[in-house]
KOLTILO-610949 format. One line per 4 residues: number of its first residue (from 1); their letters; for each residue x, y, z of C-alpha. Coordinates in steps of 0.001 Angstrom, whole numbers, plus 524288, in hexadecimal, padded with zeros to 5 digits. Each point is the difference from the previous one (the first is absolute). Layout:
<recs>
NUM = a = X Y Z  ...
</recs>
This chain:
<recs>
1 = xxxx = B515B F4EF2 CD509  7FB3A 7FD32 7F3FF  80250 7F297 7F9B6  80677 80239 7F1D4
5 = xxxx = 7F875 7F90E 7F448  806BF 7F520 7F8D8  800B5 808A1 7F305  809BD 80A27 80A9B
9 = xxxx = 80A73 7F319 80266  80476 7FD26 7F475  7FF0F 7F11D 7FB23  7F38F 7F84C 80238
13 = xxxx = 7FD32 7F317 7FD13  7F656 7F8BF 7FC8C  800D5 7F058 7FD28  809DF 7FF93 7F5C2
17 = xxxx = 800D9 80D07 7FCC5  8069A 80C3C 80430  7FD52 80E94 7FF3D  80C39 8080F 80140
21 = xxxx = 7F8DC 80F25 80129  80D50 8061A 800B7  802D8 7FA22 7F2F0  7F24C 7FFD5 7F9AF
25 = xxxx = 8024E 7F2DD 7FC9D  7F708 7F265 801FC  8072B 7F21C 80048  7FEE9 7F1BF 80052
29 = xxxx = 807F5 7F9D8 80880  808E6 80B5E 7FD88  80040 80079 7F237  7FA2D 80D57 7FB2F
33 = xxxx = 7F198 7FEB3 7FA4F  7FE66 80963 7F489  7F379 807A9 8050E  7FC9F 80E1D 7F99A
37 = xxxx = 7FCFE 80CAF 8083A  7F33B 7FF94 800B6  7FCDC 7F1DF 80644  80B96 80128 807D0
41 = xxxx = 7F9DC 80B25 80659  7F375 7FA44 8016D  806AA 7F431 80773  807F1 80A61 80936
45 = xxxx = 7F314 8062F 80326  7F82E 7F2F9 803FD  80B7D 7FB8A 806C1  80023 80C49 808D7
49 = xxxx = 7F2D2 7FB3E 80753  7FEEA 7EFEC 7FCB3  7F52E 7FA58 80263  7F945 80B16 7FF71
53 = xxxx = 7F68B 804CE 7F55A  80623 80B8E 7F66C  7F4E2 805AC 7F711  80115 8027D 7F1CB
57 = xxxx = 7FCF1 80F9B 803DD  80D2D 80050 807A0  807EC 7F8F3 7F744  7FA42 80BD5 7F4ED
61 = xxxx = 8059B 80A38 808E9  80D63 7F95E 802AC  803D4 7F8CB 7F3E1  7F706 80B4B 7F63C
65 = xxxx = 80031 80C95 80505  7F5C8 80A58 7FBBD  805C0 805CA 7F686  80476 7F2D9 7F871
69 = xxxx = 7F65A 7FD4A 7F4D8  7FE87 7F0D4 7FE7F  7F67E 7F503 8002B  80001 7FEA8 80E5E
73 = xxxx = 7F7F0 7F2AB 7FF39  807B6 7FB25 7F615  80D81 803EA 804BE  7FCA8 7F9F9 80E30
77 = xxxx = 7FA46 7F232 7F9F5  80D2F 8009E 7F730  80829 80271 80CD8  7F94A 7F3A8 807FB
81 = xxxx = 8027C 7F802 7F485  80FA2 80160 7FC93  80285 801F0 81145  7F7A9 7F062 7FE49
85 = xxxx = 8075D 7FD59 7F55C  80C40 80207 80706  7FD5C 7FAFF 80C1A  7F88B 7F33A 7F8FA
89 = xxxx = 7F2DD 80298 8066B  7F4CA 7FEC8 7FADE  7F139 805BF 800EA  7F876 7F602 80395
93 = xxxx = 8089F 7F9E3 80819  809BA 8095D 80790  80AA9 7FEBA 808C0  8028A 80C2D 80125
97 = xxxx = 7F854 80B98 7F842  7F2F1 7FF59 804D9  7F556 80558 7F628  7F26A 8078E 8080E
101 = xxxx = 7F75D 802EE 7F42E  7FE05 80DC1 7FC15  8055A 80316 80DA5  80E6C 7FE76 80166
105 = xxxx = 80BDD 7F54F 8017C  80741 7FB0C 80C1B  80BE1 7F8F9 80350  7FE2E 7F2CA 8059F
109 = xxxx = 80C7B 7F82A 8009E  80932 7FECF 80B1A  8086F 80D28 80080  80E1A 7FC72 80650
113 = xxxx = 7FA2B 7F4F2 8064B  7F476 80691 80675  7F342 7F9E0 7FD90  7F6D0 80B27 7FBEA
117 = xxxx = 7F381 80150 80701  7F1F6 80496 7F746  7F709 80943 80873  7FCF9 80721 7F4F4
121 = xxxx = 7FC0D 7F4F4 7F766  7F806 7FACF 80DA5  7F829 80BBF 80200  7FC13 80256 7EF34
125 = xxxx = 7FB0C 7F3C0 80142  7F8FE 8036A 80B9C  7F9DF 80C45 7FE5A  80205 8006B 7F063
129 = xxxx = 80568 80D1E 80068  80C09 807F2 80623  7F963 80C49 7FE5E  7F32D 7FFE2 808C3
133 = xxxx = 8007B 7FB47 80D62  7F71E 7F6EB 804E1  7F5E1 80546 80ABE  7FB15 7F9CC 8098C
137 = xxxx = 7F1FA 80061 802E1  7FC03 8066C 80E3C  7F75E 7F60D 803B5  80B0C 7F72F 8005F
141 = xxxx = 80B4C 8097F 80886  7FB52 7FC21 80DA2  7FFE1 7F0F8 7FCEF  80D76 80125 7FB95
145 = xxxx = 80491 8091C 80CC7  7FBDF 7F648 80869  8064F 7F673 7F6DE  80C58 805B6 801E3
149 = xxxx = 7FF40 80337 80EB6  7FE13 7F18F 801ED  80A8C 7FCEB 7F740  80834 80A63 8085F
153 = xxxx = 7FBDE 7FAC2 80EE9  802B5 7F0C0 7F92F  80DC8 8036D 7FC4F  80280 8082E 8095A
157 = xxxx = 7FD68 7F1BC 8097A  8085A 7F774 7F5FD  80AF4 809BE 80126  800A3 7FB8A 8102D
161 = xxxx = 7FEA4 7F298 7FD97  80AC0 7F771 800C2  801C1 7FAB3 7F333  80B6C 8057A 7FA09
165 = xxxx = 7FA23 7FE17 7F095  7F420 807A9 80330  80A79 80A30 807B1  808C2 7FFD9 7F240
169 = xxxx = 7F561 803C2 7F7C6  7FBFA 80B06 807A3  80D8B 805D8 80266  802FB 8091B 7F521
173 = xxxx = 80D95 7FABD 7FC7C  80AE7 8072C 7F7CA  80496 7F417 7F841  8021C 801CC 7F166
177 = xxxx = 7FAFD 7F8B4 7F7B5  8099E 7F455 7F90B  7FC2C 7FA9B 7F4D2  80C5F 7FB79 7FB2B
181 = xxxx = 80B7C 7F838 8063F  80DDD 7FAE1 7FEDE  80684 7F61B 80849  80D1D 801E5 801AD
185 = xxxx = 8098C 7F586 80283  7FF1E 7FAB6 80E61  8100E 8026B 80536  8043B 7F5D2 803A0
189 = xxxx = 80519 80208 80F90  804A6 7F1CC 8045C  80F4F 80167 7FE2B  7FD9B 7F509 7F5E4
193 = xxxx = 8025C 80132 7F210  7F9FC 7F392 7FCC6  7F223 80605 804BF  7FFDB 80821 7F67B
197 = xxxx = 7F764 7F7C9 7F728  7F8A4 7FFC3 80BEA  7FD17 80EA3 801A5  7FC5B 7FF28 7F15E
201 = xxxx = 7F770 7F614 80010  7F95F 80712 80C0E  7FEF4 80C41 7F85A  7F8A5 7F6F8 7F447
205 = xxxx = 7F643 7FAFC 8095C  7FCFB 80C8D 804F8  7FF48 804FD 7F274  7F618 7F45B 7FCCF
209 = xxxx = 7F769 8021A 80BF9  7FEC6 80F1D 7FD4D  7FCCD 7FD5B 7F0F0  7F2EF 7F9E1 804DF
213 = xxxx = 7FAD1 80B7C 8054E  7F57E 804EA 7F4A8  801C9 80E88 801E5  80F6F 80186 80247
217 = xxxx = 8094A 7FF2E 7F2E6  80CE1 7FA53 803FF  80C0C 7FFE4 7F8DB  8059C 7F31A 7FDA9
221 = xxxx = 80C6D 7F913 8047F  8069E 8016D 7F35D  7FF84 80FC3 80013  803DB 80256 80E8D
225 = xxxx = 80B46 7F5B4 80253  80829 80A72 7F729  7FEB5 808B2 80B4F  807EF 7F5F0 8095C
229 = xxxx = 80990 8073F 80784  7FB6D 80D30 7F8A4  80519 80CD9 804EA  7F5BE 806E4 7F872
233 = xxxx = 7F5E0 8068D 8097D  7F190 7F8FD 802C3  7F8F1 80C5C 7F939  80986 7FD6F 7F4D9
237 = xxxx = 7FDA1 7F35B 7FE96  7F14E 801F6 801D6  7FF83 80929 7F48C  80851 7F626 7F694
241 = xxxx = 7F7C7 7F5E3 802F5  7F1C0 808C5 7FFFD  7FCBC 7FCDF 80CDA  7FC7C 8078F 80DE3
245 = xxxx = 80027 7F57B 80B2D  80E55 7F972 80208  8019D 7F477 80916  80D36 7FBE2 8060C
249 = xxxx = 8060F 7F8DF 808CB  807C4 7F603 8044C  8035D 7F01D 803ED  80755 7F915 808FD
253 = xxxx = 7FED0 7F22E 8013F  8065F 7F6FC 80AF9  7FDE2 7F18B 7FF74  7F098 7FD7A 800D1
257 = xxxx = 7FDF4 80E8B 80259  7FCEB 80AA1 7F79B  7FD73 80FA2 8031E  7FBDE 80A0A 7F53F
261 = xxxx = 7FE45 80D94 80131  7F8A6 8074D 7F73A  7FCD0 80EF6 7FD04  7F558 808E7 7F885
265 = xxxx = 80429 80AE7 7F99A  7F872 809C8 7F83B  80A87 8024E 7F622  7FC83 80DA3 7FCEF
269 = xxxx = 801F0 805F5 80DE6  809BD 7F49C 80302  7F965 7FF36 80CAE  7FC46 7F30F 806E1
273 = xxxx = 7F0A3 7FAE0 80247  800CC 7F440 80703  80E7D 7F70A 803B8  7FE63 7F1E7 807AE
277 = xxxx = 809BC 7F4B2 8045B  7FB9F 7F3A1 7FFD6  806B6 7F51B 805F2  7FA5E 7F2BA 7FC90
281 = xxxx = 803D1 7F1D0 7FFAB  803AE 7FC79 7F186  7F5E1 7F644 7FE85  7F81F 80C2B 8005D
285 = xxxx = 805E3 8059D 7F3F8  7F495 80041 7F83B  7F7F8 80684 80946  809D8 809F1 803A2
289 = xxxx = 7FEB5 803A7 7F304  7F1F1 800AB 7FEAF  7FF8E 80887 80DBF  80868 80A30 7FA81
293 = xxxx = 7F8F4 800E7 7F327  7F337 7FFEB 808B5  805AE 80B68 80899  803CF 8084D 7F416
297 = xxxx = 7F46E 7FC18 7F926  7F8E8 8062D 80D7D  806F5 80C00 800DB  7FD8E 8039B 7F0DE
301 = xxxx = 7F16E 7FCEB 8002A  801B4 7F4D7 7F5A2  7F701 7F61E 7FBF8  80321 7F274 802D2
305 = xxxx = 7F85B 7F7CA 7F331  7F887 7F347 8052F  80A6B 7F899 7FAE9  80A71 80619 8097C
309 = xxxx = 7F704 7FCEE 80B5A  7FE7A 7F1D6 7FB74  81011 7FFDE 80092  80221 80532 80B24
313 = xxxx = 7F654 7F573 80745  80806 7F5B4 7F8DD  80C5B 8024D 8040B  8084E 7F6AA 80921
317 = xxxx = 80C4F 7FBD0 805E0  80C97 7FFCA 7F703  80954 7F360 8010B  80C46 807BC 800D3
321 = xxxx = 8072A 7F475 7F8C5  7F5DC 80240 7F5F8  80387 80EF3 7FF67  80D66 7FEF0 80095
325 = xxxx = 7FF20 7F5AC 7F556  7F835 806D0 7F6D6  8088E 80D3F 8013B  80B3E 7F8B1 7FC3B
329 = xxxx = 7F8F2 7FB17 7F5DB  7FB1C 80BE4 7FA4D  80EE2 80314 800E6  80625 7F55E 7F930
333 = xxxx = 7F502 8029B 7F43D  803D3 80CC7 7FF64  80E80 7FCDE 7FD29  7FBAF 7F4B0 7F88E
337 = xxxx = 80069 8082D 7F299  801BD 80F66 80145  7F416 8017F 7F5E4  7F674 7FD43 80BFD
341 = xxxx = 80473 80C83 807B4  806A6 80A40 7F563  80EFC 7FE36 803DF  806AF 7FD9F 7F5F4
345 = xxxx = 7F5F4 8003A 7F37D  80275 7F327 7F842  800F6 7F4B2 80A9F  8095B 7F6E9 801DA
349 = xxxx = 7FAA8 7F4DD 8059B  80542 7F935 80D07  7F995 7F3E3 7FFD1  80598 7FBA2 80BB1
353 = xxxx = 7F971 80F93 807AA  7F23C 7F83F 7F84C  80250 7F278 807FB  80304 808E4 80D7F
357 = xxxx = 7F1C0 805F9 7FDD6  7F7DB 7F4AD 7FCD6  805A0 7F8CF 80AEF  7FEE9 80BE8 809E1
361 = xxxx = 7F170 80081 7FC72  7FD90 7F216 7FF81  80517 8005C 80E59  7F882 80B90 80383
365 = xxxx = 7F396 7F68B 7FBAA  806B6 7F584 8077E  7FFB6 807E5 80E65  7F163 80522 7FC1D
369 = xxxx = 7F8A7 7F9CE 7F5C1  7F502 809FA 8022E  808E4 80B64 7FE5E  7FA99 8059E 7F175
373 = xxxx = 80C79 80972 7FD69  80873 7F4C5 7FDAC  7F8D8 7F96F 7F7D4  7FF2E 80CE1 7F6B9
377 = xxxx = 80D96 80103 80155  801F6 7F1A0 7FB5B  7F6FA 80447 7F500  80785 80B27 7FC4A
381 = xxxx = 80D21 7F6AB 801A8  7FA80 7F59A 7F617  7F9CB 80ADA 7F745  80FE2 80690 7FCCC
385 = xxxx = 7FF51 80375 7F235  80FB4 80257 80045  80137 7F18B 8029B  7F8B2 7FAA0 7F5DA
389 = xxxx = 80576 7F0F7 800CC  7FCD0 7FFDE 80C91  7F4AD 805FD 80298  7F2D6 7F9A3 802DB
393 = xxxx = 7F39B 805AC 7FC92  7F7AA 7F3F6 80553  8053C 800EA 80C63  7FFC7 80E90 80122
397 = xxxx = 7EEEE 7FDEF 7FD55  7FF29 7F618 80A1F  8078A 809B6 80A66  7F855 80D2E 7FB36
401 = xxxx = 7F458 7F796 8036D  80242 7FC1E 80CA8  80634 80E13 803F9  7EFBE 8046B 7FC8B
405 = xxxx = 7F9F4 7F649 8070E  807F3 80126 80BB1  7FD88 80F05 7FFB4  7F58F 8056F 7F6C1
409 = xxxx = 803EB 80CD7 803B7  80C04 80077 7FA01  802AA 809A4 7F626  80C74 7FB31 7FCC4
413 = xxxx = 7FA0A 7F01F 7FECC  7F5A1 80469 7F7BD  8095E 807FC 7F768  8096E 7F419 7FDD7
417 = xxxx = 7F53C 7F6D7 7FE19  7FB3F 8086B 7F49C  80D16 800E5 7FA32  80017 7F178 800D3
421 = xxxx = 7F1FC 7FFBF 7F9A9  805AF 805FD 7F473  80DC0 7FB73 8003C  7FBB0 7EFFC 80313
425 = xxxx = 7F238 7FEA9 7FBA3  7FED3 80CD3 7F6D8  7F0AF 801B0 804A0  80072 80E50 7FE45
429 = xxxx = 7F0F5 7FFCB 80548  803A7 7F91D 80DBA  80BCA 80A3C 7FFCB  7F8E6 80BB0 7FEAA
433 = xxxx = 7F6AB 7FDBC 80C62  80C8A 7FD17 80935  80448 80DFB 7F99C  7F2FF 80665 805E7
437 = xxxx = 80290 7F788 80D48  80D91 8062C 801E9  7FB4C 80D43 7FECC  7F471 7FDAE 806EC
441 = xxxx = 8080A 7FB0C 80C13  80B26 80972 7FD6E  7FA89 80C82 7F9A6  80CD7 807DD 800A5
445 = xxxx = 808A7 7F490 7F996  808D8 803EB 7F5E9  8037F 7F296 7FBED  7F0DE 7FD3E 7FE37
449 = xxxx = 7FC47 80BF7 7F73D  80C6A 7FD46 7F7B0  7FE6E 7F31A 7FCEB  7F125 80229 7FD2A
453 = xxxx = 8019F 80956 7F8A8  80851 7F8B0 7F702  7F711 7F4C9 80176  7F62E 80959 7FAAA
457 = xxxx = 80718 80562 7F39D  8037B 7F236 7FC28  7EF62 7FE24 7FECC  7FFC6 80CFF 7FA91
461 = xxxx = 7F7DD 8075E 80ADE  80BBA 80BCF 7FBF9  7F759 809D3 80768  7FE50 7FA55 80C51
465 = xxxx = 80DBC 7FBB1 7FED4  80425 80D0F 7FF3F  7F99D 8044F 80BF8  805E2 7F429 807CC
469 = xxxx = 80EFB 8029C 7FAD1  7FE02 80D29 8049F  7FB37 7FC00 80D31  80CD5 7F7D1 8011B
473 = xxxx = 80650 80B17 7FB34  7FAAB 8086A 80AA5  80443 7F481 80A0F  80C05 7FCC1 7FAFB
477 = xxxx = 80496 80E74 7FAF2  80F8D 7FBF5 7FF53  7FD64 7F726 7F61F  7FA3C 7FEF9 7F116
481 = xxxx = 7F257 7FA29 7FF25  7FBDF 8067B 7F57B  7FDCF 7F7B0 7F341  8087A 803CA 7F38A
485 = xxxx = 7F34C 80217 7F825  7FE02 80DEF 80965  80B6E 80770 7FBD1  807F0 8024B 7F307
489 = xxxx = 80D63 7F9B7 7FE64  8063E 80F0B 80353  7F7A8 7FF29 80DC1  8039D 7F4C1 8019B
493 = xxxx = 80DE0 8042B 80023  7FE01 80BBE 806CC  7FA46 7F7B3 80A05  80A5C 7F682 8002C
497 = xxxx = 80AD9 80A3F 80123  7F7FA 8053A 80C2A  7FE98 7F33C 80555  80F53 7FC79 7FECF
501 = xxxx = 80349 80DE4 8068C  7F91C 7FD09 80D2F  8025C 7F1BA 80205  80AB0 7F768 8001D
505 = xxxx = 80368 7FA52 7F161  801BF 7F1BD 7FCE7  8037B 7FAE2 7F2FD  7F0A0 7FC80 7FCE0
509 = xxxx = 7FCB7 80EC7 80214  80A70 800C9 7F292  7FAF6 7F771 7F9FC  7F03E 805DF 80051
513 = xxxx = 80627 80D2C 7FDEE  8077C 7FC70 7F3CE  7F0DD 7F6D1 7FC30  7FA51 80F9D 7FFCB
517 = xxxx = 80A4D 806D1 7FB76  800D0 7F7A9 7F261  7F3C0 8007A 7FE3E  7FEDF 80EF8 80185
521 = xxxx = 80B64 8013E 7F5DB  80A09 802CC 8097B  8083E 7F4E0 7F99F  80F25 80285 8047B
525 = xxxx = 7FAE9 80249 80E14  7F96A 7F216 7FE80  80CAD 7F8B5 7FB22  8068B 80754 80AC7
529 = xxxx = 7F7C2 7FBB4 80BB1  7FD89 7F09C 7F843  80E4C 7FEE9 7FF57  803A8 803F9 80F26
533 = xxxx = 7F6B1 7F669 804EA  80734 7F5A0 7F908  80D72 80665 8041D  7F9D7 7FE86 80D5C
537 = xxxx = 7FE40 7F0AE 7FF7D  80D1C 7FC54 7F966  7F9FF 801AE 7F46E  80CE9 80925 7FA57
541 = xxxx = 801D9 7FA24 7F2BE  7F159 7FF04 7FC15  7FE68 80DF0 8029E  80AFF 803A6 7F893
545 = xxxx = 7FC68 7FB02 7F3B6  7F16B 80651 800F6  807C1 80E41 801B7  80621 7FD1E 7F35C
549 = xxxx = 7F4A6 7FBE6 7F986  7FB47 80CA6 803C9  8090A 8079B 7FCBE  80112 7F966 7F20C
553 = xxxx = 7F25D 7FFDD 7FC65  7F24A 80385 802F0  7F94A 7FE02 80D7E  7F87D 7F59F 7F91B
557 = xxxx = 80C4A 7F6B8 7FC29  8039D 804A5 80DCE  7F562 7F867 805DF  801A8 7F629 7F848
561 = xxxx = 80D49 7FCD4 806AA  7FB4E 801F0 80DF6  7F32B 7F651 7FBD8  80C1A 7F591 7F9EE
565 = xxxx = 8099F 803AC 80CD8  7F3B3 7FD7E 80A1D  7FA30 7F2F2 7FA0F  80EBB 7FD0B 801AF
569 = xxxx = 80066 8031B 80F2E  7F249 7F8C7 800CB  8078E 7F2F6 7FD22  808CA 7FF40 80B1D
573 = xxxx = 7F86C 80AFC 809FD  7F1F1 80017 80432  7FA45 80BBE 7FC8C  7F109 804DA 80327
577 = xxxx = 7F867 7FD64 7F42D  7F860 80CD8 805DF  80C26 8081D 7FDE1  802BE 7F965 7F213
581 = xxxx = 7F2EA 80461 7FA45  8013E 80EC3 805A2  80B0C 8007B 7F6EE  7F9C9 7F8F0 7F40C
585 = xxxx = 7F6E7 809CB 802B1  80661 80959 7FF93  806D4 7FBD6 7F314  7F374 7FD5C 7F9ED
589 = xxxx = 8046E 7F01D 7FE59  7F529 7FA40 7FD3C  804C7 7F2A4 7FF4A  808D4 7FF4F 80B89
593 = xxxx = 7F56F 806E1 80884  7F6CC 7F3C1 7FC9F  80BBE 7F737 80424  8034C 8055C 80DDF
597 = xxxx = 7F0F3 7FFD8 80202  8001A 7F29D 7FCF3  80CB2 7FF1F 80B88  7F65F 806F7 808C8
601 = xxxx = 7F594 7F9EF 7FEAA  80637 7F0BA 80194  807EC 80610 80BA7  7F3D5 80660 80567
605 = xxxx = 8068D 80BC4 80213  7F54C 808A4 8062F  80502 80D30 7F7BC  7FE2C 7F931 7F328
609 = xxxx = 7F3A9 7FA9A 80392  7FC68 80D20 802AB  8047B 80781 7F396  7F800 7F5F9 7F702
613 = xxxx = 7F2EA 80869 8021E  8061F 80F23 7FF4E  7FD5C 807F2 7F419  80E38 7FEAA 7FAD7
617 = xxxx = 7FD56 7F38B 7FBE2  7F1B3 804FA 7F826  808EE 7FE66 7F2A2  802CA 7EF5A 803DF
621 = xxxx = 7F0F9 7FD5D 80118  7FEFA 7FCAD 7F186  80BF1 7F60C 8003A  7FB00 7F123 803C3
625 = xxxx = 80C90 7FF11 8081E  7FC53 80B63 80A67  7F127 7F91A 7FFE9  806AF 7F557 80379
629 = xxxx = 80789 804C3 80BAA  7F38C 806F5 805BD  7F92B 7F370 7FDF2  80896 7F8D0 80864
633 = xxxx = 800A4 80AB0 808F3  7F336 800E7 80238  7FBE0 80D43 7FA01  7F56B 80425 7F826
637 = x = 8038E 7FEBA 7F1EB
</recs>
């Protein structure tokens, strides 16, 4: 049967983007890309065969039939350069239009997750030439038939030998090849609500281990957990998420025992590769993890980077005081203030939920002082920007620390020791080379191309910060990485709207959408999602007048209200100095947005930190104020 090309099944993606062929349409994250005939067809036709070479005579024939009189050379080079303009390629440098001079163009990114292979760019640089095949001299056959009846009588031996890897490698096996996966959440089977957190936390780890394999890309914890208790099929879920391989399973725990089954499914065909139970002791937690991810890693032929080896060698005995502690921990943070895990939008701080997580990591440390996730949790814990009175950057350093040297192959230690870098000592240089560690250790981490690639606008390295926000993008697909600098207020609302129609909306969600909306000119719809936000915290009378003032006056004088209602709130309520200068922003208040940077940066709020390098900010540089804050921040001036 013949296999249908990807131009024959409709939408095809490709990192951030998104070729509807039914529609004739390109997008961005599924806001629609204005691309003309011409280079859309051009990109239809390389997609067809990526990775493959398309010559310039073909694209003549297809795009400019015979009988069309034009400036072929000129209306090809014309095509390659609005398709690159579109898709933000470029020449010299491509991620995905590949230039062969005088010869032809070629595909090369990753085409719904599928790595493309390059024969045909292997064998022109071989031979030079696609046209004339090589000959081989006849003084040379009979060497090479002997040659290969050696080769034949060798393997043939191997293939009775007992070793089952020389056995796999010559057994012609039908597995397909994964190249993309999603974790579902682990169910949780013990009859015990309060494992829950358990099962999650299990589905994290496994999540972690998996992201250090080099070749695999696998979707983070943040975009799968909205498929908890999904009734939407695997191959549906596969597709949303731009996948093929699906693991899932299960986990039962019972006092100091733990048993996980897992499954691999090849989401397409929904059929399953490979399914194990594993029963261990839960001191073995850790390496029950790392077996699975081995297993899968196994049965998908994927590359395990030096780094993983080095983990897997280090890995030992869990305290399960020291577990249990640090779960609860990781709980009580997470209630803590509602801005750490998206519940609510604007927190509202439970000091007392802050005091239950410090001293549930604290006691982790207690019943294993060796045990390196608790002491990133207790960095995290002292780090809580929502608790800003309480908070303690010093001690949050000194725990990030220790979590590294107890295990330098941590992702997550070296990713909270360069936050603290930044956040405690602002050494930006120190920073950047834990940044490189992370992703060196954990090449499939969301977490670590998002927050380098921030780290990297702030120095303005825009480029290469580009291509790491899209990475995260690719990782982490159900949420926004993109900076605001790569799409137009309208996108941006377009984008927003999308986003708000296939995930759960929380006051903040209002808030950014209203931040795009005013600043596309979509002023009412602003007000109207401003003003609900504050309805939704209490906030009745404050919104109230801001309607009026809108409905009286201009959306200027309008803002002007909501600026004087909000500084109001900000007397009695914390509120995110992050979320305060999206809307001065938006507003174009110059004055107030220097103020609530000031609130970030003395509260070391790690969003405002962040937005003191981005291109929205290029018309501050002149004032002595702004060179001030990036002074004491640490940036270049």
């Amino acid at each position: 049967m013949e296999t249908a090309s990807p131009s024959q099944t409709g939408a095809i993606r490709f990192g951030v983007f998104e070729v509807d062929q039914r529609a004739g349409e390109l997008r961005k994250l599924g806001v629609k890309i204005k691309l003309q005939d011409q280079p859309f067809k051009l990109l239809q036709i390389l997609l067809e065969r990526p990775g493959e070479v398309v010559t310039r005579e073909e694209l003549r024939q297809r795009i400019w039939p015979a009988d069309t009189f034009v400036d072929f050379d000129g209306g090809v080079n014309n095509a390659v350069k609005r398709l690159r303009e579109a898709l933000g390629d470029k020449a010299e440098n491509p991620r995905f239009i590949e230039t062969l001079p005088k010869h032809g163009y070629r595909f090369i990114g990753v085409v719904n997750g599928q790595v493309q292979a390059n024969p045909a760019n292997e064998l022109i640089a071989s031979t030079g030439s696609l046209d004339k095949p090589q000959r081989v001299p006849k003084r040379l056959h009979k060497p090479i038939l002997i040659g290969l009846g050696f080769a034949a009588v060798l393997l043939a031996v191997l293939a009775l030998a007992p070793n089952k890897r020389w056995r796999y490698l010559l057994v012609d096996r039908d597995v397909p090849q994964i190249r993309s996966l999603a974790v579902l959440p682990l169910q949780n089977l013990s009859g015990d609500a309060t494992q829950e957190y358990f099962a999650d936390a299990m589905t994290e780890e496994l999540i972690t281990e998996l992201s250090r394999l080099s070749s695999l890309r696998v979707i983070s914890r943040t975009s799968v957990m909205r498929y908890k208790k999904s009734d939407k099929s695997l191959p549906e879920i596969a597709r949303e998420l731009g996948v093929d391989g699906i693991v899932e399973g299960s986990v039962v725990r019972s006092g100091d025992r733990v048993r996980v089954t897992a499954q691999l499914i090849y989401a397409p065909r929904d059929s399953n590769l490979w399914a194990q139970t594993y029963d261990r002791d839960l001191s073995d937690v850790l390496t029950l993890q790392s077996s699975v991810a081995s297993a899968i890693a196994d049965e998908i032929h994927a590359k395990m980077t030096p780094e993983a080896q080095e983990h897997l060698k280090s890995l030992r005995p869990v305290n399960r005081k020291a577990l249990d502690g640090y779960l609860d921990g990781k709980r009580h943070l997470d209630d803590s203030g509602s801005l750490a895990n998206g519940k609510t939008g604007w927190p509202k701080p439970s000091e007392a939920e802050f005091r239950k997580a410090l001293a549930f990591f604290e006691q982790s440390t207690h019943e294993d002082p060796d045990y390196s996730p608790a002491y990133v949790g207790l960095s995290q814990a002292w780090e809580s920007p929502w608790l800003p009175g309480i908070s303690d950057l010093e001690k949050a350093k000194v725990a990030a620390v220790k979590a590294v040297e107890l295990d330098g192959e941590s992702a997550h230690a070296h990713l909270q020791l360069a936050h603290m870098l930044i956040l405690y000592d602002r050494d930006w240089t120190a920073a950047g080379k834990e940044f490189a560690r992370v992703l060196e250790i954990a090449p499939g981490s969301a977490a670590g191309h998002a927050d380098y690639a921030d780290y990297l606008e702030n120095l303005g390295q825009r480029e290469q910060a580009l291509h790491e926000y899209e990475w995260a993008q690719q990782l982490d697909p159900s949420e926004v990485h993109l900076p605001d600098s790569s799409l137009s207020p309208s996108e941006r609302v377009e984008e927003g709207r999308r986003y708000m129609a296939t995930h759960p909306v929380y006051p903040i969600d209002n808030w950014l959408l209203a931040r795009s909306l005013y600043k596309a000119g979509m002023h009412k719809e602003a007000v109207d999602n401003w003003t609900l936000v504050m309805e939704t915290y209490g906030w009745t009378e404050e919104a109230k007048r801001v309607r009026r003032a809108y409905s009286t006056a201009d959306p200027k004088r309008a803002a002007m209200q909501m600026s004087r209602e909000i500084e109001g709130i900000s007397k009695y309520h914390w509120l995110p100095p992050s979320v305060m200068i999206e809307f001065y922003t938006a507003v174009d208040d110059k004055e107030h947005v220097l103020a609530w940077l000031e609130k970030g940066l003395a509260q070391h709020e790690w969003d405002a930190v962040f937005s003191l390098g981005v291109p929205e900010f290029a018309g501050l540089r002149s004032d002595p104020r702004f060179q001030d804050l990036l002074r004491r921040a640490g940036l270049p001036q």
